[in-house]
RODO-2510 file (C-alpha; in nm, 4 decimals, decimal comma):
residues 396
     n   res          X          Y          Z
     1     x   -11,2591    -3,5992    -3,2050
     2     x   -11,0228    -3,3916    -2,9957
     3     x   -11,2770    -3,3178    -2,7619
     4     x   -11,3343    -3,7227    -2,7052
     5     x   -10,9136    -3,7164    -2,6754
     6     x   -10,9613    -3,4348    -2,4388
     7     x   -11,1876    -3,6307    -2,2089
     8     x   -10,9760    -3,9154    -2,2252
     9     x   -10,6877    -3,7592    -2,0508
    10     x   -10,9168    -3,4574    -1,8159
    11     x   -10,8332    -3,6953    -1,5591
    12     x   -10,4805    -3,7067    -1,5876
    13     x   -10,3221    -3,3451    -1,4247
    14     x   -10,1006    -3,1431    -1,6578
    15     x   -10,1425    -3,3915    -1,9419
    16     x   -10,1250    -3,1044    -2,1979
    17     x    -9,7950    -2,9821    -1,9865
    18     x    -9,6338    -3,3178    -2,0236
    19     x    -9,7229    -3,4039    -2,3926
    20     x    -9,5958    -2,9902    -2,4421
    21     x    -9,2255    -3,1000    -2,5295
    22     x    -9,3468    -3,3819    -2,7677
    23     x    -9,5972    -3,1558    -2,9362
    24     x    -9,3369    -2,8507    -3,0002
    25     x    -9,0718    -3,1141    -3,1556
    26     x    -9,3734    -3,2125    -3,3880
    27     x    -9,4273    -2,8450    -3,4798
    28     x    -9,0909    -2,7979    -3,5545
    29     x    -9,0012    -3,0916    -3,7710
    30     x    -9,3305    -3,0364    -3,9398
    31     x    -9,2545    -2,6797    -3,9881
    32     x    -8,8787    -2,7484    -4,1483
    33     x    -9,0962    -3,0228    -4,4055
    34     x    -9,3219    -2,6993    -4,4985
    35     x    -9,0292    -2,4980    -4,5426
    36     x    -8,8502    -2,7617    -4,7649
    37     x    -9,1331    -2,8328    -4,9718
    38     x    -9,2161    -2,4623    -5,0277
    39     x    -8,8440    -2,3730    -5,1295
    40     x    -8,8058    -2,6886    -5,3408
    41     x    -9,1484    -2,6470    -5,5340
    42     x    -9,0671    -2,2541    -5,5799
    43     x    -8,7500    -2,3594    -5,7576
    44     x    -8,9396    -2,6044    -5,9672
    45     x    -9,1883    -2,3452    -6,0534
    46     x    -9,4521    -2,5174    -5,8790
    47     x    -9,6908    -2,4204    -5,5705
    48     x    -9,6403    -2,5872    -5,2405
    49     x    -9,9875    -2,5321    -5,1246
    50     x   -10,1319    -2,7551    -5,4442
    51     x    -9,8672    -2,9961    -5,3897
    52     x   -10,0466    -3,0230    -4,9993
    53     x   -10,4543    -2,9517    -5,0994
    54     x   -10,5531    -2,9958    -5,4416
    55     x   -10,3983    -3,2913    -5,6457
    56     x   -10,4015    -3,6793    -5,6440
    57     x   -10,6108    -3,8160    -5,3728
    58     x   -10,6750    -3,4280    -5,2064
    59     x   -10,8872    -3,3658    -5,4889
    60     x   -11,1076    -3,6507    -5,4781
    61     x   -11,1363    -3,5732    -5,1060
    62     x   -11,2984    -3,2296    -5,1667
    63     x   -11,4803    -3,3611    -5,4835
    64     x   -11,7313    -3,5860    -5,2147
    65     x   -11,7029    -3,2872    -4,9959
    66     x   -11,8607    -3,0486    -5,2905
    67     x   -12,0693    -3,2689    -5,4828
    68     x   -12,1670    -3,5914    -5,2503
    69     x   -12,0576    -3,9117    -5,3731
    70     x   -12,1643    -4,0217    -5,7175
    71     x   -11,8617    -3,9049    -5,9170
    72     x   -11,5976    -4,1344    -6,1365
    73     x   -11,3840    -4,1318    -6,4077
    74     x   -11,3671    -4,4285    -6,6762
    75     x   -11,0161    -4,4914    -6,8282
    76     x   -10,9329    -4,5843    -7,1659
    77     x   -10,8548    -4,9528    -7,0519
    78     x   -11,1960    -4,9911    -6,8938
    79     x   -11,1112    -4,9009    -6,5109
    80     x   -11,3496    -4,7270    -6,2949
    81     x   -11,2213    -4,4885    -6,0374
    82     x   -11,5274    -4,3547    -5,8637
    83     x   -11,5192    -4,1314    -5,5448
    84     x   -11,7183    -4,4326    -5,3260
    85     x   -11,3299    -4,5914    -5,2567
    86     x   -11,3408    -4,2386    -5,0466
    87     x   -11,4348    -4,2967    -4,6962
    88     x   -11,6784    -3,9784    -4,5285
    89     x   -11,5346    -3,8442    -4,2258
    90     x   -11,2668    -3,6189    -4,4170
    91     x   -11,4608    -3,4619    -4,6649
    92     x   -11,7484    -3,4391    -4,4129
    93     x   -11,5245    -3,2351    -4,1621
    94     x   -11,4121    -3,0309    -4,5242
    95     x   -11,7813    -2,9641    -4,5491
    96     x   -11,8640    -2,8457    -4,2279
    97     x   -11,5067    -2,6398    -4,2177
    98     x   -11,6453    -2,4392    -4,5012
    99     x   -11,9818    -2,4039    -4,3988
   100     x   -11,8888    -2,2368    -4,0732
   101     x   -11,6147    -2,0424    -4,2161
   102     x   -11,4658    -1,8588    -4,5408
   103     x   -11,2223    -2,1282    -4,6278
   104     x   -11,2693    -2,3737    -4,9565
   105     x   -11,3134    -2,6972    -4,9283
   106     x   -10,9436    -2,7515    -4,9648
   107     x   -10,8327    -2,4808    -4,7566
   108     x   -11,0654    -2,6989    -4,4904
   109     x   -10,9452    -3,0312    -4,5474
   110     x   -10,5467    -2,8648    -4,4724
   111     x   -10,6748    -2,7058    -4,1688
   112     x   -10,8218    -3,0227    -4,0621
   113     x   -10,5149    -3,2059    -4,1518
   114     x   -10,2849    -2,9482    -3,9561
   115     x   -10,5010    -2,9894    -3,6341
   116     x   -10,5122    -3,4073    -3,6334
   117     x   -10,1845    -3,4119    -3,6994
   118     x   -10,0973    -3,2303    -3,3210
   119     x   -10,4046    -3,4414    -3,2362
   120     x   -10,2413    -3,7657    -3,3635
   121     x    -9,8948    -3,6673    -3,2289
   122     x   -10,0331    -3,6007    -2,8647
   123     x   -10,2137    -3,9541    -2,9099
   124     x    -9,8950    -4,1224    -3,0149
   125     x    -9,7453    -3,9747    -2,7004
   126     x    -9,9738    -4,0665    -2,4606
   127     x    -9,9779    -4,4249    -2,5660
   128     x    -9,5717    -4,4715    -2,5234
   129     x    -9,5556    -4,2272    -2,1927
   130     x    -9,8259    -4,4505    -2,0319
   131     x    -9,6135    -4,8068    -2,1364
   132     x    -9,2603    -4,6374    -2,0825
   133     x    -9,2385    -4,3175    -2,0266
   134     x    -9,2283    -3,9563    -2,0564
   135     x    -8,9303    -3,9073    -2,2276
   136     x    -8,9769    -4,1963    -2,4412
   137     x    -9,3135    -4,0266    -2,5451
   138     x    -9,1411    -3,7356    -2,6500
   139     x    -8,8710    -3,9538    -2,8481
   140     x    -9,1645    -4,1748    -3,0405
   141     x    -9,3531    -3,8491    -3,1341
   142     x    -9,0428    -3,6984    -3,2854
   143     x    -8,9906    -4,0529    -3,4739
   144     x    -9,3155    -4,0530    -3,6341
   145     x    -9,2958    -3,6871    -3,7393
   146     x    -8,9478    -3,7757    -3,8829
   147     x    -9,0181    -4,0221    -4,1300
   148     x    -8,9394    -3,9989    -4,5075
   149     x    -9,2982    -3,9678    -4,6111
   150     x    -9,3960    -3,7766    -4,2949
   151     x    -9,5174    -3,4618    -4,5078
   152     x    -9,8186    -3,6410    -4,5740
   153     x    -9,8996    -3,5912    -4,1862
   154     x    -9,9445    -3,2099    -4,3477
   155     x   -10,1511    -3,2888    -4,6771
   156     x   -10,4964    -3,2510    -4,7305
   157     x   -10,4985    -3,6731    -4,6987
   158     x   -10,6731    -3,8762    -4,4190
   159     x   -10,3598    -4,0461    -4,2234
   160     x   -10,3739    -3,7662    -3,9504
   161     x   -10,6912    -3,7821    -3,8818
   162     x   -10,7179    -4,1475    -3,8863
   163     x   -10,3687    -4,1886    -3,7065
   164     x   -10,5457    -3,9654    -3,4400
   165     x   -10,8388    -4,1812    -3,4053
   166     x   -10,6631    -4,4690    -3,3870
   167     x   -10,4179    -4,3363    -3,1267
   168     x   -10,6585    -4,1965    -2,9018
   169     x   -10,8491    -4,5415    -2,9126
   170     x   -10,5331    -4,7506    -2,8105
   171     x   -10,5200    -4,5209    -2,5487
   172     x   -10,8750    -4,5581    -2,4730
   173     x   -10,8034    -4,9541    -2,4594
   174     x   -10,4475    -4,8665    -2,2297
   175     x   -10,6704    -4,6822    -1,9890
   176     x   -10,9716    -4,9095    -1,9753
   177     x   -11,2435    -4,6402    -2,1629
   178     x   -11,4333    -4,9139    -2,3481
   179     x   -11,6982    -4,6949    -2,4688
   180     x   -11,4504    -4,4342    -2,5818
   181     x   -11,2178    -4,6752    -2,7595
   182     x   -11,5533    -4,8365    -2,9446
   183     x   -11,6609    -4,4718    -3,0626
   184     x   -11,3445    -4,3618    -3,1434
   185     x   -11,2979    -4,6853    -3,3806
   186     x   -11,6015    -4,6586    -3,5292
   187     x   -11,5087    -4,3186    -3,6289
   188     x   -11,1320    -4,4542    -3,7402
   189     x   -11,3570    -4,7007    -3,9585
   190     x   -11,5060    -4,4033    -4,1568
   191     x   -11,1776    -4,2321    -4,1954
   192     x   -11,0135    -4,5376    -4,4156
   193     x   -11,0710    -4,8644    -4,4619
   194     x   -10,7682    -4,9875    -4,2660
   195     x   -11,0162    -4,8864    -3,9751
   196     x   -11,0638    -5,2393    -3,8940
   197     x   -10,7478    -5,2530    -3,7582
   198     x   -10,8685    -5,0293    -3,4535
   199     x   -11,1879    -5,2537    -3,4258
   200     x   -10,9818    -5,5577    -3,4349
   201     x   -10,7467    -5,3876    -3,1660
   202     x   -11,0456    -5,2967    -2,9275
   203     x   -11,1935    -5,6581    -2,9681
   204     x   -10,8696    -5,8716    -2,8896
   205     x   -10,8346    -5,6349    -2,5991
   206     x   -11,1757    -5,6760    -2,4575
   207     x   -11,1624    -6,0411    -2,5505
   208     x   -10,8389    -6,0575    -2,3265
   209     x   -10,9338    -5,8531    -2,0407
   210     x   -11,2654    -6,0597    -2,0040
   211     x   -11,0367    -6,3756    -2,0095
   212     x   -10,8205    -6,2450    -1,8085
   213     x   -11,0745    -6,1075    -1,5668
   214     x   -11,2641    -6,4561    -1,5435
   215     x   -10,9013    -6,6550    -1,4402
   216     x   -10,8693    -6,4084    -1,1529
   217     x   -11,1738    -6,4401    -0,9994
   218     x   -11,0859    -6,7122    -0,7552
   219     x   -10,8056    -6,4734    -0,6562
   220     x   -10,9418    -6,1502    -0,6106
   221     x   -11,2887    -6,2121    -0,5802
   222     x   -11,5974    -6,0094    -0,6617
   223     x   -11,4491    -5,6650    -0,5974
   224     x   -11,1479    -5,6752    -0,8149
   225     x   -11,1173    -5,4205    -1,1027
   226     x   -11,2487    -5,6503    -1,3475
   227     x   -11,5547    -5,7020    -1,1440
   228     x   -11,6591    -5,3166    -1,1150
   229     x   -11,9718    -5,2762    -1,1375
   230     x   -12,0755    -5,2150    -1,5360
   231     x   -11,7420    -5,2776    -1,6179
   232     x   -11,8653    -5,6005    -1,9290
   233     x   -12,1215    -5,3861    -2,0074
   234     x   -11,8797    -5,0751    -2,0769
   235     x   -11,6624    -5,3156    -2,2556
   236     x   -11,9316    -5,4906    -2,4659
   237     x   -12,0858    -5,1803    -2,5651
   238     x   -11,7426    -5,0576    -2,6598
   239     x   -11,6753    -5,3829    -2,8619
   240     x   -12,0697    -5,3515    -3,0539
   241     x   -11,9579    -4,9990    -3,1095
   242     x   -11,6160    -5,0145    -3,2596
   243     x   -11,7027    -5,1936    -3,6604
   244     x   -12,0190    -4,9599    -3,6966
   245     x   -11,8425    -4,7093    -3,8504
   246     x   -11,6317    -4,8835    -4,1792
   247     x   -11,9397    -5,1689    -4,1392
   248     x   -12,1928    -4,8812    -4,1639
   249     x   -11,9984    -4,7027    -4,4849
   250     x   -11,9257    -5,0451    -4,6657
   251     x   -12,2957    -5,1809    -4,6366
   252     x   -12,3877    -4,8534    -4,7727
   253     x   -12,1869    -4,8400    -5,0744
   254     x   -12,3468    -5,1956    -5,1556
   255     x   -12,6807    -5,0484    -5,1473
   256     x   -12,5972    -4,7769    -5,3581
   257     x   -12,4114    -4,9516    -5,6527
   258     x   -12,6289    -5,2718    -5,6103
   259     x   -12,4371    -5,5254    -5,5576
   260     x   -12,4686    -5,6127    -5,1831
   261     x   -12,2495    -5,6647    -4,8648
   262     x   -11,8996    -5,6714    -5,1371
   263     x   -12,0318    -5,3611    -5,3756
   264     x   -11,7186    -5,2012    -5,2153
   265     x   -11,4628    -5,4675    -5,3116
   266     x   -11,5884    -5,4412    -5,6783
   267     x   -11,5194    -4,9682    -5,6252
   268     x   -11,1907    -5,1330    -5,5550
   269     x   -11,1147    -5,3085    -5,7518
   270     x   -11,2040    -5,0244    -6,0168
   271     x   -10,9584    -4,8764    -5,9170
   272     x   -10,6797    -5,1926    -5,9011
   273     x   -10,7051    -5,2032    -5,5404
   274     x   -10,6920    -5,5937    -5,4045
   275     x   -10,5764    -5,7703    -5,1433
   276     x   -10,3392    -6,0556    -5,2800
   277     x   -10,0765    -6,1730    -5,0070
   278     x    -9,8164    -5,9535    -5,1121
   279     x    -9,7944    -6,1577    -5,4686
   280     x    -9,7760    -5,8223    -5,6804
   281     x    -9,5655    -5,6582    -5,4709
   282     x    -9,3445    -5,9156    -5,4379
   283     x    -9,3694    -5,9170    -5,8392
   284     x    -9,2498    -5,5562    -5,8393
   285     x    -8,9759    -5,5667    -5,5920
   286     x    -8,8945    -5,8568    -5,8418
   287     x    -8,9203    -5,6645    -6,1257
   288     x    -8,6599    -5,4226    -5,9859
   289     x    -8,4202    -5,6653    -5,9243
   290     x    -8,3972    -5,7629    -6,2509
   291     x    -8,3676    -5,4194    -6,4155
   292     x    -8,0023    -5,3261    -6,3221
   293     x    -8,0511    -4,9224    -6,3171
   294     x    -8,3240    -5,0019    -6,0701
   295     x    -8,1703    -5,3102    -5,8506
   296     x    -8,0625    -5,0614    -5,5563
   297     x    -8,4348    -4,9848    -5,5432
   298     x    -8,5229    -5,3528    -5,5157
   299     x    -8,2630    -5,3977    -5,2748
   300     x    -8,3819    -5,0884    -5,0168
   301     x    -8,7425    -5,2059    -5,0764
   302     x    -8,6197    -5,5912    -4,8951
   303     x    -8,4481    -5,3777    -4,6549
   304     x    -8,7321    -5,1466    -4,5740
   305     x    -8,9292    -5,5049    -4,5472
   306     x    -8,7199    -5,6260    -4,3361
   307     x    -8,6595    -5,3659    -4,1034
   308     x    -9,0653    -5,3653    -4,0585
   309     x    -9,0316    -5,6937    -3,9908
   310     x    -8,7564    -5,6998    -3,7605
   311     x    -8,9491    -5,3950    -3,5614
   312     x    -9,2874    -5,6032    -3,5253
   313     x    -9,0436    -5,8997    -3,4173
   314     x    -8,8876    -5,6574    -3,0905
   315     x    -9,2471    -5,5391    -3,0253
   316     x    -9,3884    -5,8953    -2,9726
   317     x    -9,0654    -5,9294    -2,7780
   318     x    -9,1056    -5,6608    -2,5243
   319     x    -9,4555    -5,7967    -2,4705
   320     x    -9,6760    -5,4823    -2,6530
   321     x    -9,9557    -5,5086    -2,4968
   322     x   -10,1928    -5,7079    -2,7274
   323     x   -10,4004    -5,4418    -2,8696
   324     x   -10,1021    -5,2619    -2,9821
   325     x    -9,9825    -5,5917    -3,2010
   326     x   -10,2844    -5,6956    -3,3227
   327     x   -10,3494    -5,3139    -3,4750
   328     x    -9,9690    -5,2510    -3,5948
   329     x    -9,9923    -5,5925    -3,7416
   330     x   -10,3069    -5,5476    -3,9396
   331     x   -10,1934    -5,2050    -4,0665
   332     x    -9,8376    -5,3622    -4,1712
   333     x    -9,9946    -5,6765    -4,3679
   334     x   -10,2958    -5,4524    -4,5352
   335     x    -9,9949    -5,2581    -4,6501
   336     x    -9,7608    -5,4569    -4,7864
   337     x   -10,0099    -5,7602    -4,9013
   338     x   -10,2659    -5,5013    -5,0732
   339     x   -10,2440    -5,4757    -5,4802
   340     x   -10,2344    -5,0940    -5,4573
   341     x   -10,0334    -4,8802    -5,6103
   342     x    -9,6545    -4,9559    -5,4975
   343     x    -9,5774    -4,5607    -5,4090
   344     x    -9,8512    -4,5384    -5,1757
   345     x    -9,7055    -4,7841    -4,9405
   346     x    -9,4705    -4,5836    -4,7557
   347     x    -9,7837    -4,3243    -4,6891
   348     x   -10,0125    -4,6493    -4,5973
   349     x    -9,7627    -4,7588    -4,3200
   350     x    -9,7811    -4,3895    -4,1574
   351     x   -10,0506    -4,5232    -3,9145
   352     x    -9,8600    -4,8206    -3,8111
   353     x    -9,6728    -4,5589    -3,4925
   354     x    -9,6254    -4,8891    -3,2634
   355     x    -9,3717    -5,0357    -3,4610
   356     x    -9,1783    -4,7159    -3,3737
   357     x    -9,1892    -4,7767    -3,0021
   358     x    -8,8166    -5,0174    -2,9914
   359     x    -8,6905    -4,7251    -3,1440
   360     x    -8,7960    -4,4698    -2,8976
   361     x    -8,6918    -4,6589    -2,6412
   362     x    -8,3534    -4,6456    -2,7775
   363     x    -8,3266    -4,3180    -2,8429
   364     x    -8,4640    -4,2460    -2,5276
   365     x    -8,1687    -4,4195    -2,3752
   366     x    -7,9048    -4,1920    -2,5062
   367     x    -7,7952    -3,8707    -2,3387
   368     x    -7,9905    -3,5645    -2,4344
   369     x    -7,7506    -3,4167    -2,6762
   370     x    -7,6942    -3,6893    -2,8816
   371     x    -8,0362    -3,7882    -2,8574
   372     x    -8,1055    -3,4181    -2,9714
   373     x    -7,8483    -3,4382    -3,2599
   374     x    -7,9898    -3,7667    -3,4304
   375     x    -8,3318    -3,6340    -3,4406
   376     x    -8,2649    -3,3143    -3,5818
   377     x    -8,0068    -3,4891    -3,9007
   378     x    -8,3146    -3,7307    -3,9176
   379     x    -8,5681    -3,4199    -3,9287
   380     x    -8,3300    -3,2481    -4,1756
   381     x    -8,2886    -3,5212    -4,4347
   382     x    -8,6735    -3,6086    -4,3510
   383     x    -8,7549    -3,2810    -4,4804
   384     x    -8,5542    -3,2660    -4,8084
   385     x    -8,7225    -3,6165    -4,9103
   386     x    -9,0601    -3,5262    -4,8646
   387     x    -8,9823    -3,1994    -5,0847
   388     x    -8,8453    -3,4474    -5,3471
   389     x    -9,0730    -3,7046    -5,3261
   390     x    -9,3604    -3,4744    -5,2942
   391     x    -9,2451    -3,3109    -5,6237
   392     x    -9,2285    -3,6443    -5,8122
   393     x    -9,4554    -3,7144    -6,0726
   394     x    -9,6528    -3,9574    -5,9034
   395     x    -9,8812    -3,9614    -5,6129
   396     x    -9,8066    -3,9987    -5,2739
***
């Protein structure tokens, strides 16, 4: 994967030296979120390192990594959680990082999580400095690495590495690389299952550039851009490309459990996993509400709502370019509309970087100390949560 991200920018001189700034910023906030949790879990008795590789969702990861898929756990009230909910690239990338070297499976899957994470940071950067900018590049890396739940961006999880992919195949789509925006995609769609998203991104794109390529021909005739030579072949093939990846995985896990194209719907819903409209979360925000120790909770999670909504509202506004909106959008509603467990949703938005783009315009705006000075307070109380919240009792 970061050799395909390599090639997508070989073209572009000192594209490493630009994205540099960005990519130290990253290192350092995620550096001060290491340090916080390892403090905070040695004053709770507890290791930082298991906190990051081996519990909740890191341990199922290296499970299919060790023993293949085929493993699950039955509950007392009848639920099923088996290991095919697990999509393969991350424990097959744990796999092959202990086969070729001394580390565990674990130790793998953190070392692959440390490297998408730059990977996914330089991505996230070279999608805003292509629409606005250098320095607002620099300001929506530093944004993403910020956020509350951003220590996940260090766990032994799959959001770097898909936030990666699915960076690197916007950019793909920016740039006109149909073929590299399809196989990056299809790779996004065996990192998670949000992976549609990125297909769904690459096909509105390609869907508008043919349209828009067609309405132009009277204009600019047969030698205009979108009449290169292979140029709706590249883009079909990167359109038949993108959905064989989380197409591939879910028509597989039919096969195997026997119960056809929707076998992985049922894995699911083993493990309570649904997509309802948002009816039980809006239950549980609800729920909240009417428990008065907990009503400030209910009242930050309609803020937090809000504030989503309010970002997608600015990006539609300042005219994201389509692919951007159709992939923040499906990442935002899988999110907050999926029957999952409520404390993952902050960790599902992660991938969601566009909506992050108003803000890094804004920040981008102010003078560079200032600028400086509300990113590092942000990086600082950034840090302390994720020690907290990683600390909690439940998963992530």
């Amino acid at each position: 994967m970061t050799d395909l991200a390599t090639r997508v920018v070989a073209d572009r001189p000192g594209a490493l030296r630009r994205a540099a700034p960005a990519l130290l910023g990253y290192a350092a906030v995620r550096a001060l979120g290491l340090l916080a949790l390892a403090l905070w879990s040695a004053a709770r008795d507890k290791s930082a390192y298991t906190l990051l590789t081996a519990r909740w969702d890191s341990l199922w990861y290296t499970r299919v990594a060790e023993l293949g898929y085929g493993y699950e756990v039955r509950l007392p009230n009848g639920d099923v959680h088996s290991n095919l909910a697990f999509f393969p690239l991350l424990p097959w990338l744990e796999r092959l990082g202990a086969a070729v070297s001394p580390l565990s499976y674990a130790d793998a899957g953190f070392v692959v999580s440390l490297l998408a994470s730059l990977a996914a940071a330089w991505g996230v950067f070279a999608v805003a400095e292509h629409l606005y900018g250098r320095r607002a590049g620099v300001c929506a890396v530093l944004l993403w690495a910020v956020l509350p739940v951003g220590i996940v961006q260090s766990m032994a999880y799959s959001e770097s590495l898909f936030t990666a992919l699915a960076a690197w195949s916007l950019y793909a789509v920016l740039t006109g690389r149909w073929v590299t925006a399809g196989t990056l995609a299809a790779l996004a769609g065996l990192t998670r299952p949000v992976g549609l998203a990125v297909t769904a991104a690459v096909w509105a794109a390609a869907i508008e550039a043919f349209v828009r390529s067609r309405s132009t021909t009277a204009a600019r005739g047969a030698h205009s851009p979108e009449h290169a030579p292979g140029e709706g072949v590249r883009r079909a093939l990167g359109m038949l490309l993108a959905p064989l990846g989380a197409a591939g995985y879910v028509l597989w896990v039919g096969h195997r459990t026997g119960k056809g194209p929707l076998g992985y719907l049922d894995v699911q819903a083993g493990w309570r996993n649904g997509f309802d409209g948002g009816v039980s979360f809006a239950r549980f925000v609800g729920a909240k509400l009417t428990s008065l120790p907990s009503a400030l909770a209910g009242v930050g999670l309609i803020a937090g709502v809000a504030l989503l909504l309010w970002l997608y509202v600015v990006c539609v506004r300042q005219r994201q370019p389509l692919a951007l909106l159709v992939y923040s959008g499906i990442v935002t509603a899988l999110a907050l509309c999926a029957s999952s467990y409520f404390g993952s949703k902050p960790r599902l938005l992660l991938p969601a970087f566009p909506l992050l783009l108003p803000l890094a315009l804004a920040l981008a705006r102010l003078r560079n100390r200032r600028s400086a000075l509300v990113a590092a307070t942000v990086a600082v109380v950034s840090a302390g949560y994720g020690a907290f919240w990683l600390n909690g009792s439940g998963p992530p």
